[in-house]
N, C-alpha and C positions, 0 to 999 in steps of 0.2 A: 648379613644379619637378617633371619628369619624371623617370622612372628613366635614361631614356637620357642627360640631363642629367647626372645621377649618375655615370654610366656612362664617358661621354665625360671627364667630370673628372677621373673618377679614373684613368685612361688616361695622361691628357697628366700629371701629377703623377708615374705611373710613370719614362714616359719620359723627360722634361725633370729629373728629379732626377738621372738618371743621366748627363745631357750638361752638367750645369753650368748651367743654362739655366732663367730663371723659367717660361716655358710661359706667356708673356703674347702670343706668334704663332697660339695654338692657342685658349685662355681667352679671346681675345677676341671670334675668330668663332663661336666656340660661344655666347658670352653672347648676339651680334647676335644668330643663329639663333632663339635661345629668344626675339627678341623683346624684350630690355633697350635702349634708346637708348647711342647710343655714348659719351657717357660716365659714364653709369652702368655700361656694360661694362666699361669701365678703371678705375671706383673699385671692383669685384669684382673685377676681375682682378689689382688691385692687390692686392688685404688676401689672395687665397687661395695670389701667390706668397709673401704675406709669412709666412703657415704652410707651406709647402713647402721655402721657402729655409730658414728656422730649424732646420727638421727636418733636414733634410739637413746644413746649417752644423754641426748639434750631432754626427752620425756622425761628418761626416768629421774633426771636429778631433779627437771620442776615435781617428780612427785617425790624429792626426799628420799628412795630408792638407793640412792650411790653412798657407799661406804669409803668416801676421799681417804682414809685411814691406809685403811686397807690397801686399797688402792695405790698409795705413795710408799706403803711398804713393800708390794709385790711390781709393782712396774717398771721402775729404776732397773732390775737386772734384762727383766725383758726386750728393752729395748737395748740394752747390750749385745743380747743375740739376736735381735731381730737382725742389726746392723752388722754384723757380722757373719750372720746366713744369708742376707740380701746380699752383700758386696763378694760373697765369694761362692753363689750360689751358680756360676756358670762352670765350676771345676767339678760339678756333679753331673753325671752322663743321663739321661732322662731314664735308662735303666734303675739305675740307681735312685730316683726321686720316685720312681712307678714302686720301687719293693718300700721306701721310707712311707710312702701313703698309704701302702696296704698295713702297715705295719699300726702306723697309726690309727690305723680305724678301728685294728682290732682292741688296741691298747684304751681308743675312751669308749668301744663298746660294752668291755670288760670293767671298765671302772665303771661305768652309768650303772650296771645291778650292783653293786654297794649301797649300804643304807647310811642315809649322813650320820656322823657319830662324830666322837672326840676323841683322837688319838689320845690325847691328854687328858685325863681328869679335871671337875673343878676344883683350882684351887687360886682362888683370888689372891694369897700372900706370897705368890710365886713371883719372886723378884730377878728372878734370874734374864739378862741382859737381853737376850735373844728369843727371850715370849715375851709378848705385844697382849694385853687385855685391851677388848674393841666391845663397845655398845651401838647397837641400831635399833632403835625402835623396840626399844624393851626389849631384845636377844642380848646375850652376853655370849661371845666368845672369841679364841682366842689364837693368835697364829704364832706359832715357832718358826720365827726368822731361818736356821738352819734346813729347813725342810723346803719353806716357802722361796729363797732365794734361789737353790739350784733348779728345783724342777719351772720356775717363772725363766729363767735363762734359758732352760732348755725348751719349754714351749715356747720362746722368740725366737732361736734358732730355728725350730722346724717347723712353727709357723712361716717365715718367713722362704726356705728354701723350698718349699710345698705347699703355699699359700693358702694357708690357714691361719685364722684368726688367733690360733691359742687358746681359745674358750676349751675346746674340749679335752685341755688337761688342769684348765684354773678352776672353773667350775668344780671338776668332781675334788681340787684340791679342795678348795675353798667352804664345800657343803661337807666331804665325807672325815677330810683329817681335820679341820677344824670348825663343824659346827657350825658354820652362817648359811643361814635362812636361805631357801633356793632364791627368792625374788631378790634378794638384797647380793649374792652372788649371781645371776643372771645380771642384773643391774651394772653391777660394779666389773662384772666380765665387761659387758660392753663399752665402757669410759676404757678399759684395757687395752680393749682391741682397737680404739681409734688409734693411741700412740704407738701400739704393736705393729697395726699394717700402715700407716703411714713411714715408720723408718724400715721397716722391709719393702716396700715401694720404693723407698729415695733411693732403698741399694740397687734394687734391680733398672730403677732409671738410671742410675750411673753407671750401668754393666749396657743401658742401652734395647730392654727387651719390653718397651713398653707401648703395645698399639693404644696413642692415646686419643685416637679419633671412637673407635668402639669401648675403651672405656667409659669417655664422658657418656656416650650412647647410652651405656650399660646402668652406667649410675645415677640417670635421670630413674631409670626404672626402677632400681634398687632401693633411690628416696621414697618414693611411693608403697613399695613394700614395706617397708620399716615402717613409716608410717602405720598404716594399717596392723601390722604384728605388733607396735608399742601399744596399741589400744587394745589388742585382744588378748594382754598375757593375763590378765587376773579371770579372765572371761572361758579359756578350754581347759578342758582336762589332760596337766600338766604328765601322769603317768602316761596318759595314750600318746603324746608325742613323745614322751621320750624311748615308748615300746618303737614307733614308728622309725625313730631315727636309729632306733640299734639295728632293726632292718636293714636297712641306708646303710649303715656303716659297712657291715659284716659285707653287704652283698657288693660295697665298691672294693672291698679291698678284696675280690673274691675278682672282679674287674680287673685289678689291675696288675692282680698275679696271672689273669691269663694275658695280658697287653703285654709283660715281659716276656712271652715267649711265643707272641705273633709280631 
């Protein structure tokens, strides 16, 4: 374990606390670099967003921030898949996890240039079973369960077998198909991502891939990050990070198409 190691972690903890987002696009190329097997990089990547997210989860709800709604409606499948991509995340060849990351990166690069809207219209007499009307802080909107359910699964699955948080497919749900406020979905991403990478953790400790002496290491640093990124999200300018992270994204998964064929 390097200083720059150090460095770099507590980096992405800054930035990624402050966009909603585990910092498992960032935590994991940095784990490969150091030299960790790739999935031993996702069971550290896992456990340090799981001190990042909590840290964060616990600001933002003293500031009122977290959407529990929401939250209890999108969570529950997630951790379906998380637990199910964590437990059988070892029948994946690291081939195979190098093209699912490239893939992903392009896929919430792609969503991040969407502008938030609503798939759905306002219509507050819409009683129909599977849309959910949700108030925060004088926002009104609104999630369709059928939409919200499969892709929350599927971002616990792949969050977990490629250690990632799932923010960066709940996020652009959350802000572009249905309407909620980036702070109040950055927010409520992160109460997410505590129960998302905690049960893809528990899977890949019962598969046995978890160096947990440099985790604890990793997530003394991680606390400290969060920390400091919960206090600066009202404070930068929200568009210039998330130009900065489309960067980031594009150019890892630009990485890790060429790691599949070195």
């Amino acid at each position: 374990m390097t200083p720059v190691l150090l460095i770099a972690i507590f980096a992405v903890a800054v930035i990624f606390s402050m966009l909603g987002l585990g910092g498992g696009i960032l935590y994991v190329p940095i784990l490969l670099a150091a030299g960790l097997p790739m999935h031993d990089a996702v069971a550290v990547s896992l456990a340090i967003m799981l001190v990042m997210s909590l840290t964060a989860a616990f600001i933002y709800h003293r500031n009122g921030l977290i959407d529990w709604k929401l939250f209890l409606l999108m969570e529950p499948a997630s951790v379906i898949g998380a637990l199910v991509g964590g437990y059988f995340s070892s029948i994946f060849p690291d081939r195979v996890l190098y093209v699912l990351f490239a893939l992903s990166m392009i896929a919430a690069a792609t969503l991040g240039r969407f502008s938030p809207q609503k798939i759905l219209p306002p219509a507050p007499e819409d009683l129909r079973p599977w849309i959910f009307h949700l108030k925060k802080e004088d926002s009104h909107y609104r999630l369709n369960a059928l939409i919200a359910v499969p892709v929350s699964m599927l971002a616990g699955f792949i969050s977990s077998i490629i250690g990632l948080g799932g923010g960066f497919l709940k996020v652009p749900l959350m802000t572009v198909a249905f309407g909620v406020p980036i702070k109040i979905a950055a927010a409520t991403s992160s109460a997410m991502i505590v129960v998302t990478s905690s049960t893809g953790f528990a899977g890949h400790a019962f598969a046995g891939h978890v160096n947990y002496g440099l985790a604890a290491a990793l997530s003394v640093v991680t606390f400290t990050g969060a920390l400091v990124g919960t206090k600066l999200l009202v404070k930068l300018d929200k568009t210039f990070l998330n130009n900065v992270l489309m960067v980031l994204q594009l150019s890892l998964a630009a990485w890790m198409v060429w790691k599949i064929f070195n």
